[in-house]
C-alpha positions as CSV (number, residue, x, y, z in Angstrom):
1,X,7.5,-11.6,53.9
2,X,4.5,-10.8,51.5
3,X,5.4,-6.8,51.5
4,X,8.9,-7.7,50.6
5,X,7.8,-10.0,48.1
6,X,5.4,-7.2,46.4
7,X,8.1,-4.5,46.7
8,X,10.3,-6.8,44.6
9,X,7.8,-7.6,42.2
10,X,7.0,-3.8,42.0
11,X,10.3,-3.3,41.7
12,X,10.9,-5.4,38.8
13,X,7.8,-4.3,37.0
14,X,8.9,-1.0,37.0
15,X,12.3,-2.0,36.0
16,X,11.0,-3.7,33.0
17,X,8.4,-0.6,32.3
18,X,11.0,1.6,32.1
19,X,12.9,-0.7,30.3
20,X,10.4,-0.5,27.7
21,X,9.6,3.2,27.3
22,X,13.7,3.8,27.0
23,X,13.6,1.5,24.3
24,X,10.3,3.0,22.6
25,X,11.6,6.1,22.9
26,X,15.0,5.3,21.3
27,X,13.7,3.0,18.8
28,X,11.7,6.4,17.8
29,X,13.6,9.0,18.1
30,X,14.7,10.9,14.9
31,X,18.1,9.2,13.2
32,X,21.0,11.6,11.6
33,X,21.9,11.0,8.2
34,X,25.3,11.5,7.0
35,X,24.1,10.4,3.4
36,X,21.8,12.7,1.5
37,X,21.1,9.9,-0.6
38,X,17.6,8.4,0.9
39,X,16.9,6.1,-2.1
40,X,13.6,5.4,-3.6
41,X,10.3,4.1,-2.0
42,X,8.8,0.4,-2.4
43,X,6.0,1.8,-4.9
44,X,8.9,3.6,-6.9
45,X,10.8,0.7,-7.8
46,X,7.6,-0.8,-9.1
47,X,7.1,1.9,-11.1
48,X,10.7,1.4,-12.2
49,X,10.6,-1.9,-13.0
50,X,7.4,-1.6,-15.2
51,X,9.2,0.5,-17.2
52,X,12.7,-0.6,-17.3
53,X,13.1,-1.8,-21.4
54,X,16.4,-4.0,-21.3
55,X,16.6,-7.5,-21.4
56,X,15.6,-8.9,-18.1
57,X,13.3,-11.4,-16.2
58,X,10.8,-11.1,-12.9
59,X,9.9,-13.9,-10.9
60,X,7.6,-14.7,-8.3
61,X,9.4,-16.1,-5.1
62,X,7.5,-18.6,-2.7
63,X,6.4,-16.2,-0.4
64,X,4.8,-14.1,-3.7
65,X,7.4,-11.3,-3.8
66,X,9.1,-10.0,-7.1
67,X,11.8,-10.5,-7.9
68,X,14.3,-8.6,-10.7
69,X,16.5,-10.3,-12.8
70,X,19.0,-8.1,-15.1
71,X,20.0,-9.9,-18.2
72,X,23.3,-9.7,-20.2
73,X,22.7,-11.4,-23.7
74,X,25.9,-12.6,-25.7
75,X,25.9,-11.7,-29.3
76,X,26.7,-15.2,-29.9
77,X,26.8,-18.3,-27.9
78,X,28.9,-21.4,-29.1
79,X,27.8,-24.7,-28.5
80,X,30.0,-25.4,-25.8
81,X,28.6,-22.3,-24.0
82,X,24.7,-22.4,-24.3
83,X,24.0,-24.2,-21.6
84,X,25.8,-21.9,-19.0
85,X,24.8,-19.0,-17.2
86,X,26.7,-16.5,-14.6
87,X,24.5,-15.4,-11.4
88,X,25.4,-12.1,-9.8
89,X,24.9,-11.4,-6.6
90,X,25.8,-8.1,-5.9
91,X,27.2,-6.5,-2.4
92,X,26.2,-4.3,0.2
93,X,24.0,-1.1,-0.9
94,X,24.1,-2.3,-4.3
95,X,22.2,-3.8,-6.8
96,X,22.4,-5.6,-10.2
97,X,22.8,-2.1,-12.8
98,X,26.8,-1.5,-11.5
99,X,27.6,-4.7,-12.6
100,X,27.6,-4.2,-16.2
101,X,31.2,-4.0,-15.6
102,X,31.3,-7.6,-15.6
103,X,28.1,-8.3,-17.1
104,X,29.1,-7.3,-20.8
105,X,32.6,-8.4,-20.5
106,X,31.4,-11.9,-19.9
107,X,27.9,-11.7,-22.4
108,X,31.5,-10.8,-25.2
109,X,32.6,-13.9,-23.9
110,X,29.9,-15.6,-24.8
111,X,28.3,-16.5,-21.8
112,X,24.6,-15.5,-20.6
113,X,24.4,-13.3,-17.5
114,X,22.0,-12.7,-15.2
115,X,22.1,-10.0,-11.7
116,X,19.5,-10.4,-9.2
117,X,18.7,-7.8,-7.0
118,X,17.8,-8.6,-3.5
119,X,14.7,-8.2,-2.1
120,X,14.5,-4.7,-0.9
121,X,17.0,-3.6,-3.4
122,X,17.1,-2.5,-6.9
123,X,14.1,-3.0,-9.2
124,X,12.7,-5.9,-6.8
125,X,10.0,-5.5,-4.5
126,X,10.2,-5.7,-1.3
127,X,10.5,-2.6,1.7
128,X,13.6,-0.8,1.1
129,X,16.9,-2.2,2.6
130,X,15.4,-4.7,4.5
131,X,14.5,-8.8,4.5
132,X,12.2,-10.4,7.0
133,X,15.2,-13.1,7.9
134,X,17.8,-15.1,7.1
135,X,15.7,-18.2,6.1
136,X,14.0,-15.8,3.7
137,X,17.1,-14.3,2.0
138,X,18.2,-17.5,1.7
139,X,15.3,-18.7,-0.3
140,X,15.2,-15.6,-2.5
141,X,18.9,-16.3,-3.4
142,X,17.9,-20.4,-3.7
143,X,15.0,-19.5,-5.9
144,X,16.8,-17.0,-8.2
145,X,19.3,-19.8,-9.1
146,X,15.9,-22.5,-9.5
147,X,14.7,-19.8,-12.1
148,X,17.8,-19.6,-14.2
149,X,18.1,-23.6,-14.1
150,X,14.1,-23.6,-15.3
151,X,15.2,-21.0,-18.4
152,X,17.0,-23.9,-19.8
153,X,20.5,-23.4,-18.1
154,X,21.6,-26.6,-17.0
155,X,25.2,-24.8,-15.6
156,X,24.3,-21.9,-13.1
157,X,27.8,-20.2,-12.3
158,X,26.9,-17.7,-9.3
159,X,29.6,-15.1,-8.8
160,X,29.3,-13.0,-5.6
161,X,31.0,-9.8,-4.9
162,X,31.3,-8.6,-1.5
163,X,28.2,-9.1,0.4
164,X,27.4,-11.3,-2.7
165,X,30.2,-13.7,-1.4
166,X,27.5,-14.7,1.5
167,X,24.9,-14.8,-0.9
168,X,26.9,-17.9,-2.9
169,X,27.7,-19.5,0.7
170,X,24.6,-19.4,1.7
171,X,23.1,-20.6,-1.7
172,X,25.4,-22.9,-1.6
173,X,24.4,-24.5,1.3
174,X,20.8,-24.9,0.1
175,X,20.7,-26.1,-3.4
176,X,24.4,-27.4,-3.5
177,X,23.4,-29.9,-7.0
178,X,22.0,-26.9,-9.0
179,X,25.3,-24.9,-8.7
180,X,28.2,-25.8,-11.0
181,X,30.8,-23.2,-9.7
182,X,31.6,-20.0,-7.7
183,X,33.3,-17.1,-8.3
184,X,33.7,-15.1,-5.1
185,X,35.1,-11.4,-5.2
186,X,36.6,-9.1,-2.5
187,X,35.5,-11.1,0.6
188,X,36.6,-12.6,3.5
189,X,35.6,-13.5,7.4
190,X,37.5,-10.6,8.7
191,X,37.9,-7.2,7.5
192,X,40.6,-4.7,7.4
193,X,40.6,-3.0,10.8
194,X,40.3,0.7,11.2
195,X,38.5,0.8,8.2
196,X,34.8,1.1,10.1
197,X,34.6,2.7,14.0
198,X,33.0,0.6,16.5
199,X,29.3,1.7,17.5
200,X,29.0,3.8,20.8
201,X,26.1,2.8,23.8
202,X,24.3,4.8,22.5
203,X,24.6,3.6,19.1
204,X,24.0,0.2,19.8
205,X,21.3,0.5,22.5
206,X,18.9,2.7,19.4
207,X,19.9,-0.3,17.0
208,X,18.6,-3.1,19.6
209,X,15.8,-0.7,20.4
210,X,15.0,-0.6,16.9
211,X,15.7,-4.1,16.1
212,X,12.7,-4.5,19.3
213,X,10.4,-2.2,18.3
214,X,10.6,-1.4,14.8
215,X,12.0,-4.1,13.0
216,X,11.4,-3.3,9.5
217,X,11.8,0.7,9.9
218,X,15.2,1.9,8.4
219,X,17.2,2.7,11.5
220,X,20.8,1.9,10.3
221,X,23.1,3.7,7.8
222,X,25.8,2.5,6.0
223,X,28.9,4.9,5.7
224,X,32.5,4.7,6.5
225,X,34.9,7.6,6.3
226,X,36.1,8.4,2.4
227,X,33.6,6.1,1.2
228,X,32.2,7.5,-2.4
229,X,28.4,8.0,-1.9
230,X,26.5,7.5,-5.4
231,X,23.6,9.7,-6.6
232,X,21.9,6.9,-8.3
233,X,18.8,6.1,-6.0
234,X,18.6,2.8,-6.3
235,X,21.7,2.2,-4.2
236,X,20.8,1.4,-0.6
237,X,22.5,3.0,2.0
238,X,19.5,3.1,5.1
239,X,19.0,-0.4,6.4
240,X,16.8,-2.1,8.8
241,X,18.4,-3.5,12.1
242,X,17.1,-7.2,11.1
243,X,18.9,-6.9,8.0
244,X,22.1,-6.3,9.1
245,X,21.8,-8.7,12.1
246,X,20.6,-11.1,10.3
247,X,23.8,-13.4,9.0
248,X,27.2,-14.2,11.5
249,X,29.6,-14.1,8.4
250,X,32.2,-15.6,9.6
251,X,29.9,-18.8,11.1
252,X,29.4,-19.0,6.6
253,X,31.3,-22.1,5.4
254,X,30.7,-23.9,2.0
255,X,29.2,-28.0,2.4
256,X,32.4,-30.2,3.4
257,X,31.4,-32.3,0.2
258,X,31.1,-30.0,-2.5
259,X,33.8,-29.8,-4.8
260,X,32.7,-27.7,-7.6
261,X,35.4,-25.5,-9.4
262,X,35.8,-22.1,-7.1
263,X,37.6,-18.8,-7.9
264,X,38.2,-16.6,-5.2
265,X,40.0,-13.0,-6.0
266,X,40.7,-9.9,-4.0
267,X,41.9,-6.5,-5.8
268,X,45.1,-5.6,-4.5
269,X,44.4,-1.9,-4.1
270,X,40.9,-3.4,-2.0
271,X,40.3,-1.4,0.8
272,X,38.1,-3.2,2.7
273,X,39.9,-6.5,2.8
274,X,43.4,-7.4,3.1
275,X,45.0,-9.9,0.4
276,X,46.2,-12.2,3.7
277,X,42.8,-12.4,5.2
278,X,40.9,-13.3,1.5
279,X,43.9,-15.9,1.3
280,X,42.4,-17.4,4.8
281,X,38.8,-17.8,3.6
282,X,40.5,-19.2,0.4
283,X,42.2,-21.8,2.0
284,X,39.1,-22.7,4.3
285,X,36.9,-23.7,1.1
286,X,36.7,-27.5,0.6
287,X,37.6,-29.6,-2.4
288,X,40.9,-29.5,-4.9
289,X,38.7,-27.6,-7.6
290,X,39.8,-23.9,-6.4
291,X,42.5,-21.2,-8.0
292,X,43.0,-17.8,-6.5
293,X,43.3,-14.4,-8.4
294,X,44.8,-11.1,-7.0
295,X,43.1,-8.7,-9.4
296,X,45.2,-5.8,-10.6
297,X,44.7,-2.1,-10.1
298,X,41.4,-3.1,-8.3
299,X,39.5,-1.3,-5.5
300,X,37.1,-3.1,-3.5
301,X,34.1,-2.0,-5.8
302,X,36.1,-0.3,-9.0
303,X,37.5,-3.9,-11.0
304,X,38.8,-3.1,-14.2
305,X,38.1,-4.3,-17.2
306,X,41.1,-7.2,-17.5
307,X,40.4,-8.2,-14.5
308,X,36.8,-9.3,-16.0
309,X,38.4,-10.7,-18.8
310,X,41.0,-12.8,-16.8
311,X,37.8,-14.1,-15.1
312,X,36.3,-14.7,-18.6
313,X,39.5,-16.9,-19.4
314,X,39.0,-18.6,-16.1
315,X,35.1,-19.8,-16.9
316,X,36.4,-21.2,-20.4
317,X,39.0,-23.2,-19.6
318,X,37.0,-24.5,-16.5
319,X,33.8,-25.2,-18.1
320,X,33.6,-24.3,-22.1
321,X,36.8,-26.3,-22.8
């Protein structure tokens, strides 16, 4: 009885040993970019930041990271406006510069705008592409909206876009009382299918791997076929595995009891989401407080101009009239 029982427990040792080694090995072994575009380092965005000149704010979150605030000043604010500001959160391998297209078309509405970009991202610090967890992300995105509050803003507007939708849910969720309303662009709980191939074995076995043994190396890539791939470095596109593990979207639901004005819109040329499926996260939202907008002639990342402008119409009759 005692051999059979050290044979098993050999057995299972050398299982679990050889376990391991695949994974190290995987977890190691060189990855193969499709994207030329490798981004910038951790020490480069500093460097970046220190020198960026335009209007903009850095903060110190709990945890002592900085943090990078793009600003959008309004030539003018009327007194029914001062007190308001719009929150950006941007989406997935972005960060706060591409969103001048709705930055300056709502500063020229008169309202204040600010674009944080995640940790990781952007001109914040952080390693590249990657958060060390949900609770974390969470509390970057809670913070960033306690900052704006402590500039003297007593109505914080946060729009997300994309992954930014997640963002507002999740801020949401955490400091419901210091957000006045949402704005939530081309998301949903369920994406267009076809749109990104499923990962093989092996694909999923070097991510786990990865997500094991080096959890804050770079390991996933973010493409999908006919994608357009910017040149500007400070988009993302190389992720770590806890990143992208790290939030169940469609688990994401606003608190029952908050009924803040929301505006949910979807392009109707958006490629990643279907109008139908925006419509079923719209009609999940709580409260009585909630419009939604198909945006003309838009992509999922491309919005034209009106379509800012309609929003801009939409944040003064909901909170400047």
């Amino acid at each position: 009885m005692k051999k059979i029982i050290k044979r098993i427990l050999y057995s299972i040792f050398f299982l679990v040993l050889a376990i391991v080694i695949i994974g190290l090995v995987l977890a190691f072994l060189p990855t193969t970019w499709k994207i030329k575009n490798k981004g910038i380092t951790t020490e480069e965005a500093a460097e970046l930041r220190q020198k960026f000149t335009g209007p903009h704010h850095v903060f110190t979150t709990s945890d002592g990271e900085t943090l990078f605030l793009r600003r959008w000043n309004p030539d003018s604010v009327e007194p029914a406006k001062k007190n308001i500001a719009v929150l950006i959160f941007h989406g997935f391998t972005a960060y706060s510069g591409p969103y001048s297209m709705a930055g300056i078309p709502f500063s020229k509405g008169g309202y204040t705008t600010f674009g944080l970009d995640y940790r990781g991202h952007g001109l914040s610090g952080g390693n590249r592409g990657d958060n060390p967890g949900k609770e974390r992300w969470i509390a970057d995105l809670a913070e960033s909206v306690k900052y704006i509050k402590g500039l003297g803003f007593s109505k914080v507007i946060v729009l997300g876009h994309s992954l930014g939708v997640a963002a507002a849910i999740c801020a949401s969720d955490a400091v419901p009382n210091d957000i006045a309303g949402l704005v939530l662009l081309s998301g949903a709980y369920e994406g267009r299918k076809g749109v990104s191939k499923p990962l093989t074995f092996f694909q999923k076995a070097k991510l786990l791997s990865s997500a094991v043994f080096r959890p804050s190396y770079r390991a996933v890539e973010y493409y999908r076929e006919g994608m357009i791939v910017s040149d500007d470095t400070l988009f993302n596109f190389r992720y770590t595995p806890r990143f992208v593990m790290m939030l169940d979207v469609k688990k994401l639901r606003l608190p029952a009891d908050m009924n803040i004005p929301v505006l949910v819109g979807v392009g109707d040329k958006d490629e990643l989401f279907e109008i139908d499926k925006v419509k079923e996260f719209y009609d999940l939202i709580p409260g009585n407080k909630k419009e939604f907008l198909i945006m003309k002639n838009a992509t999922h990342a491309k919005i034209p101009l009106e379509d800012w402008e309609e929003i801009v119409a939409w944040l003064n009759k909901t909170f400047a009239s």
